[in-house]
C-alpha positions in Angstrom: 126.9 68.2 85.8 123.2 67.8 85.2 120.7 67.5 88.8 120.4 64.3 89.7 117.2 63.8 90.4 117.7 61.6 93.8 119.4 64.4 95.0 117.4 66.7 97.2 119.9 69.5 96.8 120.2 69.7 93.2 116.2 68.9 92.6 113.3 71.8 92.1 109.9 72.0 93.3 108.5 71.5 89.6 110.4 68.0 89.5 109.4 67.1 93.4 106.3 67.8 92.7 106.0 65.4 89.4 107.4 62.4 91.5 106.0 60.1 93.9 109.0 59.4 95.9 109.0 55.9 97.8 112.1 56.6 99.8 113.4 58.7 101.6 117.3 58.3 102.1 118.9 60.6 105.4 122.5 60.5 104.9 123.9 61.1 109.0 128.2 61.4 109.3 129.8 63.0 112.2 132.4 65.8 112.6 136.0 64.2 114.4 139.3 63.9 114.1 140.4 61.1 112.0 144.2 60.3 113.1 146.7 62.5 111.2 145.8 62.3 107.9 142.3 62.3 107.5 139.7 65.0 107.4 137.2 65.4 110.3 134.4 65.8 107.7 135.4 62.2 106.8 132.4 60.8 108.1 130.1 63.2 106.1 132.2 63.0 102.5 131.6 59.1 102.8 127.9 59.5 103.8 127.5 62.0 100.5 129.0 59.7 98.4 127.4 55.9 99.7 123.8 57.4 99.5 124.1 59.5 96.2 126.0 56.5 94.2 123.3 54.2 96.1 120.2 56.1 95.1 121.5 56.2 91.5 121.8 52.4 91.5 118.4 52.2 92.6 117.0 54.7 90.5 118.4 53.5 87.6 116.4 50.3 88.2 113.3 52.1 88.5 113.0 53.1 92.6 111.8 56.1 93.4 114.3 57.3 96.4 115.5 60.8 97.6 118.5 62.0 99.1 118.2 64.6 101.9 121.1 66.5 103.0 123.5 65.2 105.3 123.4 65.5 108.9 127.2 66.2 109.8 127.3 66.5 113.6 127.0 62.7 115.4 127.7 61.1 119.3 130.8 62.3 120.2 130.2 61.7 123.9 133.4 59.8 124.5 135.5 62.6 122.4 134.7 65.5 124.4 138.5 66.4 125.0 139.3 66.4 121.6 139.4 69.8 119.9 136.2 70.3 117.7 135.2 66.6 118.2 131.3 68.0 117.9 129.0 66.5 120.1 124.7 65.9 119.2 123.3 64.1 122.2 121.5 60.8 121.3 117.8 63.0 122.9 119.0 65.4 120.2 119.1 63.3 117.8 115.8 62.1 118.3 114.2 65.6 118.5 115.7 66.1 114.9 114.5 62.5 113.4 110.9 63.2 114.9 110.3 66.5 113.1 111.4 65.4 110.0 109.3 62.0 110.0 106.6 64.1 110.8 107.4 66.4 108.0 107.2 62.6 106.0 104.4 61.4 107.6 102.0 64.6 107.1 103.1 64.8 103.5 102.5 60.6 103.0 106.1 59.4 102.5 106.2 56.3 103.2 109.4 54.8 103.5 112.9 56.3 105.5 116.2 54.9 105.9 118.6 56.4 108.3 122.0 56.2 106.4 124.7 55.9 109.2 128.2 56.8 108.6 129.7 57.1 112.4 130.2 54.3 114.9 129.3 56.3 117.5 125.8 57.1 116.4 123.1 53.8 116.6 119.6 55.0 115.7 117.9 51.5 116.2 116.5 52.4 119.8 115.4 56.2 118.5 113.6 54.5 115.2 111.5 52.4 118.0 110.2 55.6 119.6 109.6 57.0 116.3 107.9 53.7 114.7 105.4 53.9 117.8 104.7 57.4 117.4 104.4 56.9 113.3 103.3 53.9 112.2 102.5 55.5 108.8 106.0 56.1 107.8 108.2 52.8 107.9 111.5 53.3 109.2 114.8 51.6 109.1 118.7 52.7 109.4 122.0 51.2 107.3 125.5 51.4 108.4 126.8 52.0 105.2 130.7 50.8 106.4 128.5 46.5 107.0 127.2 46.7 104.0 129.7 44.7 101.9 132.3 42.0 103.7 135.4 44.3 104.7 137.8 41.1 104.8 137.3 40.4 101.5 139.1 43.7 101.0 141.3 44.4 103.9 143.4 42.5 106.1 144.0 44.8 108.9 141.0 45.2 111.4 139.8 48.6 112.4 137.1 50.8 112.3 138.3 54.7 112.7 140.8 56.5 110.1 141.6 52.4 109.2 142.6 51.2 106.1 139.0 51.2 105.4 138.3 54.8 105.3 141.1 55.4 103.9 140.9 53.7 100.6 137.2 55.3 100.7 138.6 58.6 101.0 141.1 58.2 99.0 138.8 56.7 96.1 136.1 60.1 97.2 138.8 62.8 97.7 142.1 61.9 97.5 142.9 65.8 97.4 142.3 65.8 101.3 144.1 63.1 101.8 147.5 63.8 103.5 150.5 61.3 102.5 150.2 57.8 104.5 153.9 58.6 105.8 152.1 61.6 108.0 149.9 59.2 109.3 150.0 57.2 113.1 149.4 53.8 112.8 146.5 53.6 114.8 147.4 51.6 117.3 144.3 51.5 120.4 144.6 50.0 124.0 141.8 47.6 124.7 139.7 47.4 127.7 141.5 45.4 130.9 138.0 43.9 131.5 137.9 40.8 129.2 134.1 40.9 128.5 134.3 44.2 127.5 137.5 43.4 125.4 135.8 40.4 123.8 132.4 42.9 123.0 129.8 40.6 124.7 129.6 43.8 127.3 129.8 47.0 126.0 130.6 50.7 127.6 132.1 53.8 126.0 135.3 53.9 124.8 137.3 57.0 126.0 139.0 57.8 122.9 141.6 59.7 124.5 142.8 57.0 126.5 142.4 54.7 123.3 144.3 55.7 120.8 147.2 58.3 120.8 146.5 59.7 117.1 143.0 59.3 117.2 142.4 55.8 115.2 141.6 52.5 115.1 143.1 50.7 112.9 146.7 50.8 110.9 145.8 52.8 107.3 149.1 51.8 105.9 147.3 49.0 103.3 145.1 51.8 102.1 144.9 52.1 98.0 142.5 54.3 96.2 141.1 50.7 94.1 140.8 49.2 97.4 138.1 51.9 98.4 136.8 51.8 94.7 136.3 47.9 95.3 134.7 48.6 98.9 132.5 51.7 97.9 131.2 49.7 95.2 130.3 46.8 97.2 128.8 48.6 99.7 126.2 50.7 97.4 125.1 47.7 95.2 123.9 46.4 98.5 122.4 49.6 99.5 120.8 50.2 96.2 119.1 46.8 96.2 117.9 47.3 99.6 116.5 50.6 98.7 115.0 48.9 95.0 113.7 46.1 97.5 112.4 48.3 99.8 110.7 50.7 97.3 108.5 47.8 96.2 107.2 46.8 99.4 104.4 46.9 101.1 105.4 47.7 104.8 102.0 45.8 106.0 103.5 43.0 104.1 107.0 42.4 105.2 107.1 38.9 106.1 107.4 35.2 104.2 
């Protein structure tokens, strides 16, 4: 396969250096177990896939936008017991997004979008810091997984090793997929407290205490052109966004 030349990875210095990039795109995942049939890089596979086939769409229309590497450790603060559940504090996270927009900022990229792949990370409070600190470089974050209209897709809710990720996984790598029939069905307790069941409060979930196999969600609906369908939702979105945001002029946001 040829480089791609939205892809960080697979770009050299001679084409880097040839290309005013407007966008930079910093795919973030998460390392966790994903119920019984999943693997815990799930997070990090979808991440890969959302902002390369993304940044094509948008490339393809003419935006200049780069792919970093993904970050593949996230908030794992309420997994803690589980085995190789790995943990990056929120502080940390912050301490790694602040040297690399100042890596952007010093070199006059303008534009970064936080690509989120884990519920447990939420960088909308860090980017705040970061927007004071930097007003050069504009700054905004995606959850990838609320970028198309999962009901139109899936009738199951959920929103860990569900039917969702499934059918994305199994559309991305259906190799590491094991069979559905080695699956739990991701049955979770809810909170007694019936504001925090209802989500107008919020606290932690302790996953442990949640779910016996590790999800959220029943997988059993998943189908490889279900996740096809999703996935390809989800980046038309993102790659307008990015297309959108490529054009603009972050002093001149507003109608």
């Amino acid at each position: 396969m040829a480089p791609r030349p939205y892809i960080l990875a697979e770009t050299t210095w001679q084409t880097v250096r040839n290309t005013r990039y407007e966008v930079v795109v910093l795919p973030w995942g998460a390392t966790e177990a994903h119920n019984y049939h999943l693997p815990y890089a799930t997070d990090n596979f979808q991440c890969d896939y959302v902002a390369a086939e993304a940044a094509r769409k948008a490339w393809e229309q003419g935006a200049k936008v780069v792919v970093l590497p993904t970050v593949p450790f996230g908030v794992n603060t309420g997994q803690l017991d589980i085995t190789l559940d790995i943990n990056l504090n929120p502080s940390t996270q912050l301490l790694i997004l602040r040297d690399l927009v100042q890596v952007l900022n010093r070199q006059g990229i303008p534009k970064l979008v936080v690509l989120n792949g884990h519920g447990g990370n939420d960088f909308r409070q860090i980017l705040r810091e970061l927007q004071a600190e930097f007003p050069g470089v504009f700054l905004s974050t995606v959850n990838w997984f609320k970028a198309a209209d999962r009901s139109r897709f899936f009738q199951a809710p959920g929103d860990h090793a569900d039917a969702l990720e499934t059918s994305a996984m199994l559309h991305i790598a259906p190799q590491l997929v094991s069979p559905l029939a080695e699956a739990g069905d991701g049955a979770a307790r809810q909170f007694r407290i019936r504001a925090l069941r209802e989500g107008w409060a919020w606290a932690q979930r302790e996953w442990s205490k949640v779910s016996a196999d590790t999800g959220v969600g029943n997988p059993m609906e998943a189908t490889a052109e279900k996740g096809q369908a999703f996935l390809d939702a989800a980046t038309t979105s993102i790659g307008q966004f990015l297309v959108e945001l490529a054009a603009a002029d972050p002093q001149d946001l507003y109608e």
